[in-house]
C-alpha positions as CSV (number, residue, x, y, z in Angstrom):
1,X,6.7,-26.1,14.4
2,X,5.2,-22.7,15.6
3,X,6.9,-19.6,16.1
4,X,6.4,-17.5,19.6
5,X,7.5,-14.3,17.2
6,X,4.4,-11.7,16.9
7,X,3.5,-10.5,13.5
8,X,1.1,-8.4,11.7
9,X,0.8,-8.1,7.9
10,X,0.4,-5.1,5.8
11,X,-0.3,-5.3,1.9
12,X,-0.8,-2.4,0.0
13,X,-0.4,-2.5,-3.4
14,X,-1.4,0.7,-6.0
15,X,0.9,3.5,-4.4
16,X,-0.6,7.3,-5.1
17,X,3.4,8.4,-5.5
18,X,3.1,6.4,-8.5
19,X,1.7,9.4,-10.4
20,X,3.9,12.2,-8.9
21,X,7.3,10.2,-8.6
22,X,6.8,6.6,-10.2
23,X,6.3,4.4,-13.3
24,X,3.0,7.0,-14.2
25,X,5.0,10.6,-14.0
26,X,5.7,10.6,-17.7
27,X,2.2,9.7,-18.8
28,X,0.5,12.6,-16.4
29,X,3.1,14.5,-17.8
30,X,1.8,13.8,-21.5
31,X,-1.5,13.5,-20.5
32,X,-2.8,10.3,-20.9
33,X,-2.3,7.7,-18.2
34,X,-3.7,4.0,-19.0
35,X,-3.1,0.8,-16.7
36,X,-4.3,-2.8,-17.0
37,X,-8.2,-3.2,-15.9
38,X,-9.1,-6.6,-14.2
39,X,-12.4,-4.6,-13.6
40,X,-11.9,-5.5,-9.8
41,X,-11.9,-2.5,-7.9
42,X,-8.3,-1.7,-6.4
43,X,-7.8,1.1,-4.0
44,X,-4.7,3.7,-4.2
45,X,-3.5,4.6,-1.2
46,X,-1.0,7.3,-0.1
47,X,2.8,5.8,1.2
48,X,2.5,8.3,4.3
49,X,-0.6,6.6,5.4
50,X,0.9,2.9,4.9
51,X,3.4,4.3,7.3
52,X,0.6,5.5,9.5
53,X,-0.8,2.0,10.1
54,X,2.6,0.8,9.9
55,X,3.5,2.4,13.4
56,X,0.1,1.8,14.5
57,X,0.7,-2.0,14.3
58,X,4.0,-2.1,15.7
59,X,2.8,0.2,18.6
60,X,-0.6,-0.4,19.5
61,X,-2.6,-3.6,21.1
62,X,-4.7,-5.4,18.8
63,X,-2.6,-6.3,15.5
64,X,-0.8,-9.6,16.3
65,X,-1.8,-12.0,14.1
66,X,-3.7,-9.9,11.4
67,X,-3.9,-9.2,7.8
């Protein structure tokens, strides 16, 4: 059965913050920061702009239905 509620998906997943506030401050601290290499490329993006597209999806024309 289908479902007349809109949605709109968002799936970020390598947080910038992790460096300055997360599981990575202690290594940046030390010096040395190493994480697990699937040799894909994987972006790091910035919470605030998450939020940005956030609002923009719950806002704006266009989103329903997208990934």
């Amino acid at each position: 059965m289908g479902s007349s509620l809109e949605w709109t998906i968002l799936r970020p997943s390598w947080f910038m913050q992790n460096f300055s506030e997360g599981g990575f401050l202690d290594d940046v601290l030390a010096g040395e920061v190493s994480a697990p290499d699937s040799g894909a490329g994987e972006p790091w993006v910035d919470l605030e702009d998450v939020a940005d597209i956030a609002v923009a999806a719950l806002l704006d024309d266009g989103h329903t239905g997208e990934v």
